[in-house]
C-alpha angles and dihedrals in degrees: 000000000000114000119199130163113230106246095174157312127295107213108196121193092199128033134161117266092254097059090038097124098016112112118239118216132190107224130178118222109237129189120228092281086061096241127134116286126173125344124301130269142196111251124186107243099208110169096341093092085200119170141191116310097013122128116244147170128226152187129214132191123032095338089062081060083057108054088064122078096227112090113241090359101175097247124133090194138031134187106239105178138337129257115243099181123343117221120222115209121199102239106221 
């Protein structure tokens, strides 16, 4: 599981018929300890209804295109639930 923190909204003026209606997020990639890894990405945000600062998971690669239900939509990261409460586990 991927874990990233919503930073903000992507608005597109154009997007292919298969994303119109599908929200864009900016999310920034964190380790376990929930700190910054990586640069950030845009994610769709397809059920989720995730916003900024909010703590998410998410999938890249074909199983992003997976988590729309529109087949082979053009996406490279998909919100695929939203984080309550982490949990931070003390690594021995």
């Amino acid at each position: 599981m991927n874990l990233a923190k919503v930073i903000g909204t992507v608005v597109a003026s154009q997007k292919t018929e298969t994303l119109k209606g599908v929200k864009l997020l900016l999310i920034q990639p964190v380790n376990d300890r929930l700190k910054p890894k990586g640069e950030p990405i845009v994610a769709v945000d397809p059920n989720m209804q995730a916003g900024p600062g909010m703590l998410v998971s998410y999938v890249v690669g074909r199983e992003a295109m997976l988590a729309l239900p529109i087949p082979n939509a053009p996406v490279d990261a998909g919100i695929v639930g939203i984080v309550d409460e982490p949990i931070n586990r003390e690594v021995e």
